[in-house]
DSSP file (Angstrom, degrees, kcal/mol; ACC not computed):
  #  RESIDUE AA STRUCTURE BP1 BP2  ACC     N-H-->O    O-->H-N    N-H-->O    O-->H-N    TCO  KAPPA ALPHA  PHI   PSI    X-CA   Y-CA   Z-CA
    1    1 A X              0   0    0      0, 0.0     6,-0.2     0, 0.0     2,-0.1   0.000 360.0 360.0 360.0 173.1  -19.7  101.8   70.1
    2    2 A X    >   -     0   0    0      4,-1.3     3,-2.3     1,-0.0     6,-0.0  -0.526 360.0 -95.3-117.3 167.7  -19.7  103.1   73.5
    3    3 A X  T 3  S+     0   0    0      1,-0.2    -1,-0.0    -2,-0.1     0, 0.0   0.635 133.6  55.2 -70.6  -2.6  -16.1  103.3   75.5
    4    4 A X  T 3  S-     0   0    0      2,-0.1    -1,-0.2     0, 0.0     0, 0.0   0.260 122.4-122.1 -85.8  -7.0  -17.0   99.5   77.1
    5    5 A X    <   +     0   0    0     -3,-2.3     2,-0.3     1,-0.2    -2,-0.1   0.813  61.0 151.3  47.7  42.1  -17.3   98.8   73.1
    6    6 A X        -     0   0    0      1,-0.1    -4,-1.3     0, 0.0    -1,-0.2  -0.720  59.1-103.0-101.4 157.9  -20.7   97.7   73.4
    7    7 A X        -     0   0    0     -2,-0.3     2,-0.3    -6,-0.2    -1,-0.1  -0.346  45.0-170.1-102.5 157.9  -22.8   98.3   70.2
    8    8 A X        -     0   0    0     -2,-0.0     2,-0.4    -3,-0.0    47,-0.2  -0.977   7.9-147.8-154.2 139.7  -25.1  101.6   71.0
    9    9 A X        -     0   0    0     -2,-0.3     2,-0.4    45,-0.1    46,-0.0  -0.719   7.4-144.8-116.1 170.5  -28.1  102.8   68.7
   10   10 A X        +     0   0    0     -2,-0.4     2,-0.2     2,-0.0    49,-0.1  -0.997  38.3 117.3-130.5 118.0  -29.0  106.2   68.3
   11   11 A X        -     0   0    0     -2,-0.4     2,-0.5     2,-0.0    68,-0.3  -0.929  52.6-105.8 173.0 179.1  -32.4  107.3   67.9
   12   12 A X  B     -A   78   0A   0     66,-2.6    66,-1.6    -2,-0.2     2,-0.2  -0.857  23.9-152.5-133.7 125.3  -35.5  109.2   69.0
   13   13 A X        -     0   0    0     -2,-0.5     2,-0.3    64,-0.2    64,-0.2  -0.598  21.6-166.1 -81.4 145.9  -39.3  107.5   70.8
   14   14 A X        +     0   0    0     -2,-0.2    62,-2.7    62,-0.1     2,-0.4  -0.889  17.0 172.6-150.6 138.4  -42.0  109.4   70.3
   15   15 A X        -     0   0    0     -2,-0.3    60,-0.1    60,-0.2    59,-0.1  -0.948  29.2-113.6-149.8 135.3  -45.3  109.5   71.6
   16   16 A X        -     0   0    0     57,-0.4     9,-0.3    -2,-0.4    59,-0.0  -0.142  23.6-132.4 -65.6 138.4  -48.7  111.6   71.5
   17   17 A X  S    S+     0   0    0      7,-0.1     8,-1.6    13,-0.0     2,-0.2   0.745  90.7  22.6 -76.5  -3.0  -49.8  113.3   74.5
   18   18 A X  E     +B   24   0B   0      6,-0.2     2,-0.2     7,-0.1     6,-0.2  -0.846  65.1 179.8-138.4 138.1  -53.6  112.2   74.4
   19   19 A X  E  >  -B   23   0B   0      4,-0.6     4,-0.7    -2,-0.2    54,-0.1  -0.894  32.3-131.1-131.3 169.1  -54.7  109.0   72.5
   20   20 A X  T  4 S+     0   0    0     -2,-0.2    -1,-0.1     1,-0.2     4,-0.1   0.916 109.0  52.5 -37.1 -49.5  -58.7  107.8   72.4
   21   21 A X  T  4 S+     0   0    0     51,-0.5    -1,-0.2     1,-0.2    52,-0.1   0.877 125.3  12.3 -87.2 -48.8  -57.3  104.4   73.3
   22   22 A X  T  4 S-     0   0    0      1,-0.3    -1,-0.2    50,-0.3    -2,-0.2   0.227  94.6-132.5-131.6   7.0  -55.2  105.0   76.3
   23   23 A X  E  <  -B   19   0B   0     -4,-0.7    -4,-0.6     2,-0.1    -1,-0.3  -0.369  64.5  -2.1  73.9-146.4  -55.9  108.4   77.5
   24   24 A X  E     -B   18   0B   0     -6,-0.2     2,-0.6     1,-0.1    -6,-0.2  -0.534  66.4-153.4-100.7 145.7  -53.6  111.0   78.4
   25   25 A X        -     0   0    0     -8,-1.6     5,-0.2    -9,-0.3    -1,-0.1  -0.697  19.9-162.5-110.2  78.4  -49.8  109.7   78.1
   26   26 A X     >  -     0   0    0     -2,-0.6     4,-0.8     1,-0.1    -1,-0.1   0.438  36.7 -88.3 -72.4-128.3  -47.5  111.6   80.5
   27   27 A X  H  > S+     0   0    0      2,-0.1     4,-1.3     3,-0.1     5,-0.2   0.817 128.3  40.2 -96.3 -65.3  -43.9  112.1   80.8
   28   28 A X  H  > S+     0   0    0      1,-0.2     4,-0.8     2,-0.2    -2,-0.1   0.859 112.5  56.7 -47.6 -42.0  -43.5  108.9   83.0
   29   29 A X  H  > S+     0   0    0      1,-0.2     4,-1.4     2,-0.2    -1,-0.2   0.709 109.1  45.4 -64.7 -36.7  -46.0  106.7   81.0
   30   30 A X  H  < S+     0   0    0     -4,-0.8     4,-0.4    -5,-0.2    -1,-0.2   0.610 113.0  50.4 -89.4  -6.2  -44.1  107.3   77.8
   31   31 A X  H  X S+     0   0    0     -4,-1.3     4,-0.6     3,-0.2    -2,-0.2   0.627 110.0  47.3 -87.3 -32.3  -40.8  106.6   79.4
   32   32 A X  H >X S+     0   0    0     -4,-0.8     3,-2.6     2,-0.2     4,-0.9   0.885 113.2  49.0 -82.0 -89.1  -41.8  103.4   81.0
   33   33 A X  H 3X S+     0   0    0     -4,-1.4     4,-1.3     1,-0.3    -2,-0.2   0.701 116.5  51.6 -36.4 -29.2  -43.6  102.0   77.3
   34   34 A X  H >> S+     0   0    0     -4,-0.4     4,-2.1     1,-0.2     3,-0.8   0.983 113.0  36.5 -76.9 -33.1  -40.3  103.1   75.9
   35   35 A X  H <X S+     0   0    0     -3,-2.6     4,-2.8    -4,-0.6    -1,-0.2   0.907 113.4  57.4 -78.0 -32.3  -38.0  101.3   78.1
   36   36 A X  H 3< S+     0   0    0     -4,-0.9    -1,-0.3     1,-0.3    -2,-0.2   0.691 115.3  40.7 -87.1  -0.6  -40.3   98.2   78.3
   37   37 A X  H << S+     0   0    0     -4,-1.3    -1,-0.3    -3,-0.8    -2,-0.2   0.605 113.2  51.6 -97.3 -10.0  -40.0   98.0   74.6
   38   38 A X  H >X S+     0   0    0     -4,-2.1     4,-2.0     3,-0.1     3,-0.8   0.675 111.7  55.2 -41.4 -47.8  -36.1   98.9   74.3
   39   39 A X  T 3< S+     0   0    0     -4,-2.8    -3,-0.1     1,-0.2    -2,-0.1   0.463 107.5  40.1 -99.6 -19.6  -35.7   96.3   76.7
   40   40 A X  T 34 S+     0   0    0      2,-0.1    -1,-0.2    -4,-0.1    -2,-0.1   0.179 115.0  52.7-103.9   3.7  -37.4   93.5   75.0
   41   41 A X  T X4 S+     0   0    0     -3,-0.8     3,-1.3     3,-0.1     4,-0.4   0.637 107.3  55.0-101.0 -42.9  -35.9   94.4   71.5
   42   42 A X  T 3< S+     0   0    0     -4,-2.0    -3,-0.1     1,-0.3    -2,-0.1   0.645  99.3  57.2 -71.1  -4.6  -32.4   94.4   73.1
   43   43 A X  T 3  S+     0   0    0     -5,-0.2    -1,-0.3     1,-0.2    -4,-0.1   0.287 112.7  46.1 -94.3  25.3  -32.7   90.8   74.6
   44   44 A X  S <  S+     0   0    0     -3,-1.3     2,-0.8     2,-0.0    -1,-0.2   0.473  89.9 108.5-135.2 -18.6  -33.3   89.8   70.8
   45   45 A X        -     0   0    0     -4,-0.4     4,-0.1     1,-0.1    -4,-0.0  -0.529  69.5-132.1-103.6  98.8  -30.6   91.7   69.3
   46   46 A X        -     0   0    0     -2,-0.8    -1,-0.1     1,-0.2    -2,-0.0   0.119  16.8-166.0 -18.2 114.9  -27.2   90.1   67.8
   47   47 A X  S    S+     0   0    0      1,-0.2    -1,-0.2   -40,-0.0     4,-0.0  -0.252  80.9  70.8-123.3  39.2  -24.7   92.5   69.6
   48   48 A X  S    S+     0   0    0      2,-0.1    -1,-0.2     3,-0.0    -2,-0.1   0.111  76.9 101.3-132.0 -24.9  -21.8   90.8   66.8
   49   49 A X  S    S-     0   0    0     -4,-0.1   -42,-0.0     4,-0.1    -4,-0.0  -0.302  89.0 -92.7 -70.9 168.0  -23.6   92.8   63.9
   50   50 A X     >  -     0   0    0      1,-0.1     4,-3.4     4,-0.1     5,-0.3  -0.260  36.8-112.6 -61.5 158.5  -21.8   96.2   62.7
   51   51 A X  H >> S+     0   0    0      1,-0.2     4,-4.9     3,-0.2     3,-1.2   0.972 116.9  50.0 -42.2 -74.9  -23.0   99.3   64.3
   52   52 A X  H 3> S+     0   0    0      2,-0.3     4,-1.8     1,-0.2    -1,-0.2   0.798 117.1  48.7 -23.6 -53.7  -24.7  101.0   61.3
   53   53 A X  H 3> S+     0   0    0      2,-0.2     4,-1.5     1,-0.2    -1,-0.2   0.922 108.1  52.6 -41.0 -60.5  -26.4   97.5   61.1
   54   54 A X  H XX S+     0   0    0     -4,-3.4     4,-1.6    -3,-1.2     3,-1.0   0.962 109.9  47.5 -52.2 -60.0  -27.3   97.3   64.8
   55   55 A X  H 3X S+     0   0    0     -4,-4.9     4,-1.6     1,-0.3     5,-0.4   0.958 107.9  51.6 -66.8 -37.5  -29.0  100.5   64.9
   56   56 A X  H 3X S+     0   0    0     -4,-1.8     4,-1.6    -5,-0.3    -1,-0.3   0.811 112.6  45.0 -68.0 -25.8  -31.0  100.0   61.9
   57   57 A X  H XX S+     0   0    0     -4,-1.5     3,-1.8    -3,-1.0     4,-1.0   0.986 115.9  58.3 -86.6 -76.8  -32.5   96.3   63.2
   58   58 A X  H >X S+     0   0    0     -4,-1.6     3,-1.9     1,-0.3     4,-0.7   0.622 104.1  41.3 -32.1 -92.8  -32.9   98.2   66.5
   59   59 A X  H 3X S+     0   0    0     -4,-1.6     4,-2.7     1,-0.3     3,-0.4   0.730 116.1  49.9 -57.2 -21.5  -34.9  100.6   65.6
   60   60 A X  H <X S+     0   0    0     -3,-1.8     4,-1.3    -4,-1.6    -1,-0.3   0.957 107.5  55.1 -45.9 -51.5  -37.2   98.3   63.2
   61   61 A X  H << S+     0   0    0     -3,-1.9     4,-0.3    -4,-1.0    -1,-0.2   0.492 108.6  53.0 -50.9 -22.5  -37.6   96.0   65.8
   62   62 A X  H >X S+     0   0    0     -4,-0.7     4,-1.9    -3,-0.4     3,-1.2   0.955 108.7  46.5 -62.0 -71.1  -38.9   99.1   68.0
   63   63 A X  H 3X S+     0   0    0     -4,-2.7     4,-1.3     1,-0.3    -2,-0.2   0.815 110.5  49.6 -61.6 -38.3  -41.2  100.1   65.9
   64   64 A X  H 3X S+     0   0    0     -4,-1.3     4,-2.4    -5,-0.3    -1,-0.3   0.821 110.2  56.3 -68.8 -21.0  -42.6   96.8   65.2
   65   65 A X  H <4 S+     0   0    0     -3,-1.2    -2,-0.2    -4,-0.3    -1,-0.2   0.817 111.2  39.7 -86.3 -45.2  -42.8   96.3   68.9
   66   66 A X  H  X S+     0   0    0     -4,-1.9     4,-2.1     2,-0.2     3,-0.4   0.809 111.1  57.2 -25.1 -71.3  -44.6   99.1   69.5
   67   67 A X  H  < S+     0   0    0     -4,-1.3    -2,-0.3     1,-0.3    -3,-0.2   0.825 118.5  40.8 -59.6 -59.5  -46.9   98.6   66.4
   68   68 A X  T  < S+     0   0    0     -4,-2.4    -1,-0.3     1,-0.2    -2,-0.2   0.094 118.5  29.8-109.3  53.8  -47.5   95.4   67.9
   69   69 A X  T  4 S+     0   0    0     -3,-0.4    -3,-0.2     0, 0.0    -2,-0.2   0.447 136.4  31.8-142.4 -12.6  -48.0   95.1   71.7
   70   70 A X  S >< S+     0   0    0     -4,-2.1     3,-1.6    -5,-0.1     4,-0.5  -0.736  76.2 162.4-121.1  70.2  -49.6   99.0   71.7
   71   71 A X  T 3  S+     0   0    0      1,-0.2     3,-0.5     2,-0.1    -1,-0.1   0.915  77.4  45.9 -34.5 -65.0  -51.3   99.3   68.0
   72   72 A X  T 3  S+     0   0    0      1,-0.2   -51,-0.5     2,-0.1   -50,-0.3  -0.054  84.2  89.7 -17.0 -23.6  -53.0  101.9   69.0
   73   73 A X  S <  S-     0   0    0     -3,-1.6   -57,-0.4    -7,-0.2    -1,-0.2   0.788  76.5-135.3 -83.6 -26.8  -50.6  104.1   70.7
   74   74 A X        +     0   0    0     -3,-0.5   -58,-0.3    -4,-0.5    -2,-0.1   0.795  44.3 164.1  77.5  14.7  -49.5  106.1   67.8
   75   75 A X        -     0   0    0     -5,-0.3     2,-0.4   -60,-0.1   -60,-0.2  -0.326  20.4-158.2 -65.5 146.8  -45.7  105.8   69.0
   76   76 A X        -     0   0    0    -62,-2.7     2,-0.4    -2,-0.0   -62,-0.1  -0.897   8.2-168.4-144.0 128.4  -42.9  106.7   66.5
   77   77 A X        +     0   0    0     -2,-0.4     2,-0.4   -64,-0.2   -64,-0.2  -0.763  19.7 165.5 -94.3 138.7  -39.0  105.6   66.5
   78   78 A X  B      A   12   0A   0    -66,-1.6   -66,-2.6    -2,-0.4   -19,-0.0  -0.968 360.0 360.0-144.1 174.1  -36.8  107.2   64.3
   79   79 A X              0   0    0     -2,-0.4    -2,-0.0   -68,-0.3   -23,-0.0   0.429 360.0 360.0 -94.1 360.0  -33.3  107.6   63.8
């Protein structure tokens, strides 16, 4: 938890710099896909579970999110 004692995940987006599908992915491009898929995992997320908990749904929920609204993209969350 953060010093506002809001539940906080830890963990690291990652994203190719070329793909076939969506062409070259810069610095901006991959920063907006990450946020607009942070952002639509955290309006889903129980913010009463334990941290340890929290982060682990998070970042599943990432990666599925990813996986599905960019298939294609080759993105990878990890912890």
């Amino acid at each position: 938890m953060n010093a506002q004692r809001d539940a906080v995940a830890f963990g690291a987006i990652g994203m190719p710099l070329r793909t076939e599908v969506y062409g070259r992915v810069d610095a901006d491009r991959a920063a907006s896909l990450s946020e607009e898929i942070t952002e639509e995992v955290a309006n889903r997320m129980d913010y009463d579970l334990p941290q340890g908990i929290f982060c682990e749904k998070f970042i599943l929920a990432a990666r599925a999110g990813f996986k599905s609204k960019y298939p294609r993209l080759g993105a990878t969350v990890k912890k």
